[in-house]
C-alpha positions in Angstrom: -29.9 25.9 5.0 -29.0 28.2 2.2 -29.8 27.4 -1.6 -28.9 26.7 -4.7 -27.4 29.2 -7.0 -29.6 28.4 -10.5 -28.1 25.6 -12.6 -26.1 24.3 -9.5 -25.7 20.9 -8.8 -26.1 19.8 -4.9 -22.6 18.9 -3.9 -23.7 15.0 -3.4 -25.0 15.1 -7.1 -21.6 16.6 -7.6 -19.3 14.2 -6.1 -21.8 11.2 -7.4 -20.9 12.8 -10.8 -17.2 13.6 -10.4 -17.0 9.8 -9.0 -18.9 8.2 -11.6 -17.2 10.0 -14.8 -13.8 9.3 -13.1 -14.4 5.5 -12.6 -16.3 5.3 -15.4 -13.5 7.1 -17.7 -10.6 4.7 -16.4 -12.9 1.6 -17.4 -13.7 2.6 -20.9 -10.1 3.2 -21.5 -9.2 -0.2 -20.5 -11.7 -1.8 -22.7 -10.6 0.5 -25.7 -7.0 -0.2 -24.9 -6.4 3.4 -24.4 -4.8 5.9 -22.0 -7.5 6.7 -19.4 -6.4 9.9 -19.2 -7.6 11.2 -22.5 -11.4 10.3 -21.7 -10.9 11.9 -17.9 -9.8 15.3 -20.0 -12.4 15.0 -22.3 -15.4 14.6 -19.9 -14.2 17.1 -17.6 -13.5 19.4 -20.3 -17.2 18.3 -21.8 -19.5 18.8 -18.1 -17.3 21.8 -17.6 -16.9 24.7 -19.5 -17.9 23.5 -22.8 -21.9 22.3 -21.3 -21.6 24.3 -18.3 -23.3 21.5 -16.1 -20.9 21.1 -13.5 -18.6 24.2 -11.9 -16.9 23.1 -8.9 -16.3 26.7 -7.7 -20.2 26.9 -8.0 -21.2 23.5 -6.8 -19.0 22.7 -4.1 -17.8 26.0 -3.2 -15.2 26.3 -0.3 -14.8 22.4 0.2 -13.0 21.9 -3.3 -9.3 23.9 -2.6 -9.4 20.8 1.2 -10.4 18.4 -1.0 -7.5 18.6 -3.7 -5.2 19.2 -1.1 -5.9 16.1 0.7 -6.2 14.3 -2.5 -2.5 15.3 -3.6 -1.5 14.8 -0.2 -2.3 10.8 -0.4 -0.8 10.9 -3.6 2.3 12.1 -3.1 2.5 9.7 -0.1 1.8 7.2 -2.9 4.8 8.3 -4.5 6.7 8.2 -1.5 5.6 4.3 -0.9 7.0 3.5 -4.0 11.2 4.8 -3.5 12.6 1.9 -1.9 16.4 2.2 -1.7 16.3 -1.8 -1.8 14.7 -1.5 -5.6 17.0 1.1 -6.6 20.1 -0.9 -5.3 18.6 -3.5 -7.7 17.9 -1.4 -10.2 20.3 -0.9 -13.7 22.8 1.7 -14.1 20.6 3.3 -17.0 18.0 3.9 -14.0 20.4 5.1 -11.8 21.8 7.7 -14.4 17.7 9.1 -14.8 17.1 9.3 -11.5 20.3 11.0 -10.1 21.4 12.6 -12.8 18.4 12.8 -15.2 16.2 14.6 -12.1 18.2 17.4 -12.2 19.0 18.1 -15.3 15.4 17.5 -16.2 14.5 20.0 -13.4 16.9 22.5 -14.8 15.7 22.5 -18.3 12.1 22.2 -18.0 12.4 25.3 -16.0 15.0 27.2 -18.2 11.8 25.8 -21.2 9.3 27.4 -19.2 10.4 30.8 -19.0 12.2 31.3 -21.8 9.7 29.5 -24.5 6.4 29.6 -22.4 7.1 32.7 -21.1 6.7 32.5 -17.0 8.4 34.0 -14.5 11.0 32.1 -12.3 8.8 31.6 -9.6 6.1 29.6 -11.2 9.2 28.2 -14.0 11.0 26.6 -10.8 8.1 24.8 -9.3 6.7 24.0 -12.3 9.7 22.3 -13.7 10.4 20.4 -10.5 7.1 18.4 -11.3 8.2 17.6 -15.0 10.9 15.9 -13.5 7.5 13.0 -13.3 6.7 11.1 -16.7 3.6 9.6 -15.5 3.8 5.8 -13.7 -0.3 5.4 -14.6 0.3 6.8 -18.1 3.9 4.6 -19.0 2.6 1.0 -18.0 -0.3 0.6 -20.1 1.8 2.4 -22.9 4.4 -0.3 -22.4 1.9 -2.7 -22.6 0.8 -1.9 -25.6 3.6 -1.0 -27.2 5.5 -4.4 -25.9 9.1 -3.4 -26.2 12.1 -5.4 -25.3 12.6 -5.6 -21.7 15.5 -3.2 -21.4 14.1 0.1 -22.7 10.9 -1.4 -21.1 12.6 -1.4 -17.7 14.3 1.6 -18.1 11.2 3.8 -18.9 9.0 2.1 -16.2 12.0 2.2 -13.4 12.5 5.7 -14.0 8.9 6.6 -14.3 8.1 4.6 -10.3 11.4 6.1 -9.2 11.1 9.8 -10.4 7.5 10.2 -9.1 8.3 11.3 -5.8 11.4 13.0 -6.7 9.4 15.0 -9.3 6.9 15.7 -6.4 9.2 16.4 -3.8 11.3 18.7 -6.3 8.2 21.1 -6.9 7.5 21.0 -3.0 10.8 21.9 -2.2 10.6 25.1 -4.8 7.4 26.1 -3.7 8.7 26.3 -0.3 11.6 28.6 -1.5 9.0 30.8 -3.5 6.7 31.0 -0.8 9.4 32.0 1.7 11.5 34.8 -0.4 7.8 36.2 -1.1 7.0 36.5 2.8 9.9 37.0 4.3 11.5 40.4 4.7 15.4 39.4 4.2 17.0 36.9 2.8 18.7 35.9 5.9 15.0 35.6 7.6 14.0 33.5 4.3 17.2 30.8 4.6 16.0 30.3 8.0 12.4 29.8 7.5 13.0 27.6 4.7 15.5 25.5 6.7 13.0 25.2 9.3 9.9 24.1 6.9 12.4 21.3 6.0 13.1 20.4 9.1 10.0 20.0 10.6 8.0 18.8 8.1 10.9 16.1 7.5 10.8 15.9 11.2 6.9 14.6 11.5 7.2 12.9 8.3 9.6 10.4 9.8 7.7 10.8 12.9 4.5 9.7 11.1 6.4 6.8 9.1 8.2 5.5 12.3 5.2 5.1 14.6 3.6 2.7 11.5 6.4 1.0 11.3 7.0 -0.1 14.6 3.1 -0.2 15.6 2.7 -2.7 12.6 5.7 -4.4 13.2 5.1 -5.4 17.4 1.5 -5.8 16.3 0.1 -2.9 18.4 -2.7 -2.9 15.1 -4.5 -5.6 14.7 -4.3 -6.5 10.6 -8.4 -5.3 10.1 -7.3 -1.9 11.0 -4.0 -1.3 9.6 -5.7 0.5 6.6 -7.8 3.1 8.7 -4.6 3.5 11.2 -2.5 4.5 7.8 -4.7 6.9 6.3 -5.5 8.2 9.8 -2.5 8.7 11.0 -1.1 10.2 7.3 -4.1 12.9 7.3 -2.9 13.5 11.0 0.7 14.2 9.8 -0.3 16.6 6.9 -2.4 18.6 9.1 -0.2 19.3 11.7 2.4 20.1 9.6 -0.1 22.3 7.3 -1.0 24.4 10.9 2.4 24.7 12.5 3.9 25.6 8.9 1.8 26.6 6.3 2.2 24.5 2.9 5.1 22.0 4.7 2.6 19.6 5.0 3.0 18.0 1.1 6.6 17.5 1.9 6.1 15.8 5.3 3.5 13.1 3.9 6.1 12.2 1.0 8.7 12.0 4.0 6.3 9.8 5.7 5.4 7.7 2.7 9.5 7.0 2.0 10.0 6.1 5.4 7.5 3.3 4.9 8.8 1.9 1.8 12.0 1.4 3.4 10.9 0.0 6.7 10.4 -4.1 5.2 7.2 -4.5 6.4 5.6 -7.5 6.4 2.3 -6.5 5.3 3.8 -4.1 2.8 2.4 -5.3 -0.2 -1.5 -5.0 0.7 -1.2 -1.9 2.3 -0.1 -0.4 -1.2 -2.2 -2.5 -3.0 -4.9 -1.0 -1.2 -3.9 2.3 -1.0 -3.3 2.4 -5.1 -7.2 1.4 -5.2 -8.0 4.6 -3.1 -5.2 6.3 -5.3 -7.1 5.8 -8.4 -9.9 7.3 -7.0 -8.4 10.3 -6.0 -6.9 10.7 -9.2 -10.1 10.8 -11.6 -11.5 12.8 -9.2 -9.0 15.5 -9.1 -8.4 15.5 -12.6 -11.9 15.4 -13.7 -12.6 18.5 -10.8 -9.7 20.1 -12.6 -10.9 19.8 -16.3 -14.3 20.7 -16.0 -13.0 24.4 -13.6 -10.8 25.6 -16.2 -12.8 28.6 -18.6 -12.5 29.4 -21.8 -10.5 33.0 -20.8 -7.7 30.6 -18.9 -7.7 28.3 -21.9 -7.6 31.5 -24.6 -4.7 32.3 -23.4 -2.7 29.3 -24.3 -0.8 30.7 -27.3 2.2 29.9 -29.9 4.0 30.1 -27.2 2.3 27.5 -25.1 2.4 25.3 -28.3 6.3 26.1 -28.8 6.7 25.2 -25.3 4.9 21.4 -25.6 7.3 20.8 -28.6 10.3 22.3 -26.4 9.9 19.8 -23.9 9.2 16.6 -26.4 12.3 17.6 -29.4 14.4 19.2 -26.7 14.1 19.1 -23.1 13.5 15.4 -22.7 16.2 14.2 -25.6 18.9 16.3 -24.1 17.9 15.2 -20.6 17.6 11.4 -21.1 21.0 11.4 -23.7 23.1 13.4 -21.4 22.4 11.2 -18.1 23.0 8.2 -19.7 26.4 9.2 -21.8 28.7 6.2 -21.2 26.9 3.6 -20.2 26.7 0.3 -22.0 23.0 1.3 -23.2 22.8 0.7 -27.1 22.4 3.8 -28.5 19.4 2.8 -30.5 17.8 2.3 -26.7 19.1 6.1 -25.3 17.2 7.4 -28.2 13.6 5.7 -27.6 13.9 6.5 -24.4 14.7 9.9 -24.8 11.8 10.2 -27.1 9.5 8.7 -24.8 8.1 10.9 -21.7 4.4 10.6 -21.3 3.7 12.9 -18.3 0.1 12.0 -16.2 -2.7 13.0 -14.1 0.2 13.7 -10.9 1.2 16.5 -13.0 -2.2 18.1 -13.3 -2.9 17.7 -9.5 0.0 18.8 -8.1 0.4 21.7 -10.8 -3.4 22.6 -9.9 -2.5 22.5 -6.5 0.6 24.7 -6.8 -0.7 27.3 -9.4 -3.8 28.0 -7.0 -1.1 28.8 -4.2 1.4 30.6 -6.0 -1.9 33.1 -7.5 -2.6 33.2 -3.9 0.5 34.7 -3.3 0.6 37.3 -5.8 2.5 35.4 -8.5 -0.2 35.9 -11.4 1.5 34.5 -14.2 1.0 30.4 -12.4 -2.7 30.4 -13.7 -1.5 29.2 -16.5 -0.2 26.5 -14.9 -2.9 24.3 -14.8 -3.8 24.4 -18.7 0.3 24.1 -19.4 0.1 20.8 -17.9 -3.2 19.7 -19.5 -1.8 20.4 -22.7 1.7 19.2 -22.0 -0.3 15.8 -20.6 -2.6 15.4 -23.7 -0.2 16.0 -26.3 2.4 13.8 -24.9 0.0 10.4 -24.4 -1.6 11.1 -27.4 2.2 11.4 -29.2 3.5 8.5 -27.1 0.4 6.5 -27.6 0.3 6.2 -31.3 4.1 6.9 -32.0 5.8 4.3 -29.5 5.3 1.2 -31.2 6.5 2.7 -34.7 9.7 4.0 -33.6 10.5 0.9 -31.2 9.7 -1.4 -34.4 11.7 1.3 -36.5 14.6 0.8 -34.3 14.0 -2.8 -33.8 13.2 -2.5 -30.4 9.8 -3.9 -30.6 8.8 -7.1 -28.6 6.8 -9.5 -30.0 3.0 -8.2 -31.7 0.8 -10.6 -29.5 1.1 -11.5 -26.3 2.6 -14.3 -24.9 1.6 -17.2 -22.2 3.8 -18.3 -19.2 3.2 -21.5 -18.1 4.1 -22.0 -14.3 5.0 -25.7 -14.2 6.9 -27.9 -15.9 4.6 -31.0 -17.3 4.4 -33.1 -20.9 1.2 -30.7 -21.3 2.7 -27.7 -20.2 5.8 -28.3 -23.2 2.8 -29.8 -26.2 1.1 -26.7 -25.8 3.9 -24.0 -25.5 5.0 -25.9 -28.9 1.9 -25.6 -30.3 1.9 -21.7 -29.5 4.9 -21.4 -30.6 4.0 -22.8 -34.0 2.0 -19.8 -34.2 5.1 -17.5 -33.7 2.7 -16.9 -29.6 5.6 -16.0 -27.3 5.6 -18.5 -24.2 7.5 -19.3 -21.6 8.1 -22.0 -18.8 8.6 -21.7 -15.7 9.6 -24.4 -13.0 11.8 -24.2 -9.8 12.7 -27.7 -10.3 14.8 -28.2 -13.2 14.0 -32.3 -14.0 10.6 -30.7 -15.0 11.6 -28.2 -17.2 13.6 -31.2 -19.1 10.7 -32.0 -21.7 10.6 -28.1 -22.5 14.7 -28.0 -23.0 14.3 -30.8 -25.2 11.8 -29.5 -27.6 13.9 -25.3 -27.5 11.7 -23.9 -25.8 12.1 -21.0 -23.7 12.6 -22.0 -19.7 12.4 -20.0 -16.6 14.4 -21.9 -13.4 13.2 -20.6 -10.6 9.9 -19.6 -8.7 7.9 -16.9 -11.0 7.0 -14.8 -8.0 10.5 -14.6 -7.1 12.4 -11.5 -7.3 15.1 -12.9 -9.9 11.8 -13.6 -12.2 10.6 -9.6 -11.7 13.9 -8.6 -13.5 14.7 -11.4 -15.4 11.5 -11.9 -17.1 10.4 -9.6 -20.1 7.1 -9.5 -18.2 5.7 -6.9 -21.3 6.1 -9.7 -23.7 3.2 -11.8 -22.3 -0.2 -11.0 -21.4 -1.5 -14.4 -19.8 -0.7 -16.4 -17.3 -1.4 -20.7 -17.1 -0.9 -22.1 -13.7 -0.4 -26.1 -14.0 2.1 -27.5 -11.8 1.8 -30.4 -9.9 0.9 -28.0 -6.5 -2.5 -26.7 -6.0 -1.7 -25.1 -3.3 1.1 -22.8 -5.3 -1.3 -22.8 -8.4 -3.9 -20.8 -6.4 -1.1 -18.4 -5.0 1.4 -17.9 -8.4 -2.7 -16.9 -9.5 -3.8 -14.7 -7.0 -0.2 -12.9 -6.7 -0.3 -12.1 -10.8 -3.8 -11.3 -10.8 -3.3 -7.5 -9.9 -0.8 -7.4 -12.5 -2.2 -9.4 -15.6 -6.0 -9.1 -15.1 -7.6 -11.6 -13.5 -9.8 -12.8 -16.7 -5.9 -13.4 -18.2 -4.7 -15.9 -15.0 -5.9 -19.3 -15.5 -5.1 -22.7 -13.4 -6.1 -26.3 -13.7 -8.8 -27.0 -12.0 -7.6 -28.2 -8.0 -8.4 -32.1 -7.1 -11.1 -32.3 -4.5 -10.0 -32.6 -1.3 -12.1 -35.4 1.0 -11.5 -32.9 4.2 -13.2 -29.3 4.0 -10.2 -28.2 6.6 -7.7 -28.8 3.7 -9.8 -27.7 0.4 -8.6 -23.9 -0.7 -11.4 -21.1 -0.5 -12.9 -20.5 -3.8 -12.4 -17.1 -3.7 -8.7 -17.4 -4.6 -7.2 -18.3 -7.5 -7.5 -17.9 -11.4 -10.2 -19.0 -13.6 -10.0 -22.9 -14.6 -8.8 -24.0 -18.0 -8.5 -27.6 -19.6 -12.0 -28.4 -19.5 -12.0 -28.4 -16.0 -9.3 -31.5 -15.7 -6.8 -31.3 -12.2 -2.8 -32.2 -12.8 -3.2 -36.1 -12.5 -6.1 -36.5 -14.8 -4.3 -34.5 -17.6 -1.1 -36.4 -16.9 -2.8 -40.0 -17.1 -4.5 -38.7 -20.2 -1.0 -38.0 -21.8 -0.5 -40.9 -21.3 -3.4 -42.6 -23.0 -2.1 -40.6 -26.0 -3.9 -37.6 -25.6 -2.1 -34.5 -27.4 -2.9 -30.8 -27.9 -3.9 -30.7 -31.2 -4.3 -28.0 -33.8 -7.4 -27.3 -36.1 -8.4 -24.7 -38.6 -11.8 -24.2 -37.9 -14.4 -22.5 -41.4 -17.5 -22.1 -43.1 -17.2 -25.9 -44.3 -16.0 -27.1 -41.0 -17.4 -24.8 -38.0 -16.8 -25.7 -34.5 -20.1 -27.3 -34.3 -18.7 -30.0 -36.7 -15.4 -30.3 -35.0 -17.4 -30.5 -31.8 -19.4 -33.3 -33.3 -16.2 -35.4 -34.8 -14.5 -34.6 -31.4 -17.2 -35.3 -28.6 -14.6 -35.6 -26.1 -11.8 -33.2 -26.7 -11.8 -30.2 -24.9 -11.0 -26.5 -26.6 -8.1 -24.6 -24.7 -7.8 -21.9 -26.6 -8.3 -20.0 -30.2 -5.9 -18.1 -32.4 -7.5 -15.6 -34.5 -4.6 -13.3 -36.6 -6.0 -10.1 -36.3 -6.7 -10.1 -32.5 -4.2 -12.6 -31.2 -4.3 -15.7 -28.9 -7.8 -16.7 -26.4 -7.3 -19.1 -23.8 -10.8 -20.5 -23.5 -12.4 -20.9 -19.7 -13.7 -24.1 -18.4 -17.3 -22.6 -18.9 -16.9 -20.8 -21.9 -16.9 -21.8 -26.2 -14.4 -19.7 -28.6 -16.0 -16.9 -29.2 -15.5 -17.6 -33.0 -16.7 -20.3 -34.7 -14.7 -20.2 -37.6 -11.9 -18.5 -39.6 -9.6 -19.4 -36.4 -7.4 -22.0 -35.3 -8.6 -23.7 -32.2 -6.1 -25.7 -30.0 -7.5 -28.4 -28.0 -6.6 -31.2 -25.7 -8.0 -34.1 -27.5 -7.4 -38.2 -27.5 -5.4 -39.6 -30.3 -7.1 -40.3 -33.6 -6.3 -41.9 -36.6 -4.6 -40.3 -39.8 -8.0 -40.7 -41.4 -9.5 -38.5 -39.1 -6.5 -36.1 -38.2 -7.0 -35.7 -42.5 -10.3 -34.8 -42.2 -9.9 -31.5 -40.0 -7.5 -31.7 -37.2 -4.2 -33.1 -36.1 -1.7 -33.3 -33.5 0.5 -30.0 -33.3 3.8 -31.5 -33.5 2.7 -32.8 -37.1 1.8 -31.7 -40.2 -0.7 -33.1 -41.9 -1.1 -33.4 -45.9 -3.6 -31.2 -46.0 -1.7 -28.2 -44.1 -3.5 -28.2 -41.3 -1.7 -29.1 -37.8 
């Protein structure tokens, strides 16, 4: 057993540490509201060559160049699960225009941007600019979200960011394959034919690979506890075979693969890729992070005006011309063509794939791609943090911006349902309501409010819905049955400490009471359907109170023994929906909405009132 070189970490202390500042980075930046990415580039860049704690070549040696490979691998089959010809069918003209259009073009210029302003050769220029063609799908959503634009432009940068990520991918595979053939081969007629027959075989196994899940899955040759394993089996089978009977095809053939899937309709589609974007995000950190922290101080040196000139080619040029030119004549306002254009966050898919490629290419005798790797770490930094502070501006500059807090969606149509969107919407709260019967949604018509016909999960909801302009989600219809599953569906998306249902009426049979592990958090004091309907009845209201120094919620608590808070409305950070087992977090300086039995004017005088009324004293 050999030894440790001195300073060396032992490789499990190395991947513990890799795995823990990855994980770790991605939930800081979600409670800071920020772009992981940023803190995965710091810490890297921090245990790497700034403290010199952790150098992978040092510490793990031979296994690192496997272990990005297979990590990229699975994440370009990611990609590749994620092109569904049945999305894009659905999907606007704008998004057509970006992919088929815009992929090229983008392609072209980034390249023409590379070696003409950065100053790389074509070889590295080509592939490099394939993967531009990628604007980042893990960098653009929580932008989005936190920018909250209108849905169009929202749609439009978050179609063409899903759509593009395998094209981008498959783009730079495709290049490499032509770079690493013309440098190999001894005439060009030897080169067409070797590159024709990478293609082919790694396209070849690729549907190979994605045809023997679908069918297995499909005639249930897999029992549903191993579909998982089988997947990632069966895709690490496919990229090493083509890897050994091709050298490099086998990137190209696990994208294949991944397409092939998405377009297969499988019934158990959705958990597979839930699933595999868990594992995804692992990979991710890791490769960044095992990126960051083994680039040097010579690599980074040698990032010059020219690597500066180039990161403000791409932003005030390459993307503009790109996104303008595809989408010249469509209906697209023209104040939307220009936030989109100026909007192109690239992500942590561009530093893998680019670390990946730039190690090959140096392999091959192409010096000039080590700077691959810190042209995408600076191209990736400076675009999220540009993006991430200048979004919201310009979108409010160009009146593009959606509304500053998020929203609720009510799933079912009820009196309470309509009082408390009105009482939200007093406080300018975006909500909406949605039903799939339309004699429920008539108490919401009558007092304006916004309406949803149709089932929230359903397809027409996923485009017809500005999704962006909420960020909770109340589930109190009349089924429990659909409560716990409109929950559990938007949990992935929303968060589940944002989904919230009433609480489910206890059933006398255990066979027909829902497992507690599904399902949102319960709101309304704990109260099912019927109980807050025959309450309604009794007069009960949601009610509207202004809580301060003079009048805490202590003392409402004591003047209202029997209300129950729903949630609190602070202006500086937006609206709470308040847990069964939980208090506002604030006890005063907010207004808190409760559901509360009637009470005289006396009373409502004193501190609180009905929303729908306003009281002498302002309050509502």
């Amino acid at each position: 057993m050999g030894t440790l070189a001195d300073g060396a970490l032992a490789p499990v202390l190395s991947f513990a540490l890799v795995g823990a500042l990855g994980v770790g980075a991605q939930w800081l930046a979600w409670r800071l509201r920020m772009p992981a990415i940023v803190l995965m580039l710091l810490a890297g860049l921090l245990i790497g060559p700034v403290l010199g704690v952790f150098d992978p070549a040092r510490d793990i040696g031979p296994l690192m160049g496997p272990m990005i490979s297979l990590a990229v691998a699975i994440i370009l089959f990611e990609g590749g699960m994620t092109l569904s010809a049945h999305s894009l069918r659905g999907a606007a003209e704008g998004v057509k225009r970006l992919v088929f259009l815009g992929a090229p073009l983008g392609w072209l210029f980034s390249a023409l941007a590379l070696h003409y302003v950065a100053g790389l050769g074509w070889a590295s220029s080509a592939v490099f600019g394939g993967i531009m063609i990628v604007t980042g799908p893990t960098v653009i959503a929580p932008l989005l979200r936190q920018a909250r634009l209108k849905r169009r432009p929202a749609q439009l940068l978050q179609w063409e960011a899903i759509v593009n990520d395998p094209i981008g991918a498959l783009a730079a595979v495709l290049a490499f394959e032509v770079v690493l053939v013309l440098n190999t081969a001894e005439t060009m007629g030897v080169a067409a034919w070797e590159f024709a027959r990478g293609i082919a075989l790694a396209s070849a196994l690729g549907i190979a690979g994605g045809w023997i899940i679908a069918e297995s899955f499909r005639r249930a040759w897999v029992p549903e506890f191993m579909k998982v394993p089988v997947l990632f089996a069966l895709l690490l089978a496919v990229f090493a075979l083509s890897d050994t009977v091709l050298h490099e095809s086998g990137l190209l053939a696990v994208t294949v693969m991944g397409i092939w899937i998405a377009n297969a309709d499988l019934p158990s589609y959705t958990e597979l890729r839930r699933f595999k974007e868990h594992a995804t995000i692992l990979l991710v950190s890791g490769v960044f992070i095992l990126l960051a922290a083994n680039m040097d101080f010579e690599t980074l040196a040698r990032l010059n005006w020219r690597a500066a000139a180039f990161v403000v080619a791409v932003v005030l040029l390459v993307r503009p011309m790109t996104v303008l030119i595809s989408l010249l004549g469509t209906a697209i306002p023209v104040r939307e063509r220009l936030l989109v254009a100026f909007t192109g966050p690239r992500g942590v898919v561009l530093v893998a794939v680019a670390g990946l490629f730039a190690e090959r290419l140096v392999a091959s005798g192409i010096e000039d791609a080590a700077l691959l790797t810190p042209l995408a770490f600076a191209l990736v930094a400076a675009t999220v943090v540009l993006h991430g502070f200048s979004l919201r501006p310009i979108a409010r500059g160009l009146g593009l911006a959606g509304a500053a807090i998020p929203g609720v969606i009510f799933v079912g149509g009820s009196r309470f349902a309509a009082a408390f969107a009105e009482a939200l919407r007093d406080l300018e709260v975006p909500v909406l309501i949605a039903d799939a019967n339309r004699a429920r949604l008539r108490s919401a018509r009558e007092a304006g409010l916004p309406v949803f016909f149709g089932d929230i999960l359903s397809e027409a909801a996923e485009h017809g819905v500005e999704i962006m302009s909420f960020g909770q989600v109340m589930a109190v219809s009349d089924n429990d049955a659909y409560n716990t599953l409109v929950a559990t569906d938007l949990a992935p998306e929303f968060g589940r400490e944002s989904v919230f249902q009433i609480k489910r009426a206890k059933q006398e049979s255990r066979r027909h009471a829902l497992p507690a592990t599904l399902g949102g958090r319960s709101i309304v004091g704990g109260l099912t359907y019927y109980e807050i309907a025959g309450k309604m009845n009794e007069g009960w209201d949601v009610r509207k109170t202004r809580l301060s120094e003079d009048f805490d919620f202590e003392a409402w608590r004591a003047r209202n023994p029997d209300a129950v808070p729903v949630a609190e409305y602070d202006e500086n950070s937006g609206l709470r929906l308040i847990p069964t087992d939980e208090d506002p977090r604030k006890t005063s300086g907010i207004q808190l909405l409760s559901f509360a039995p009637a009470r005289g004017d006396d009373a409502d005088k004193a501190g609180d009132a009905p929303a729908a009324r306003q009281t002498a004293n302002g309050e509502r």
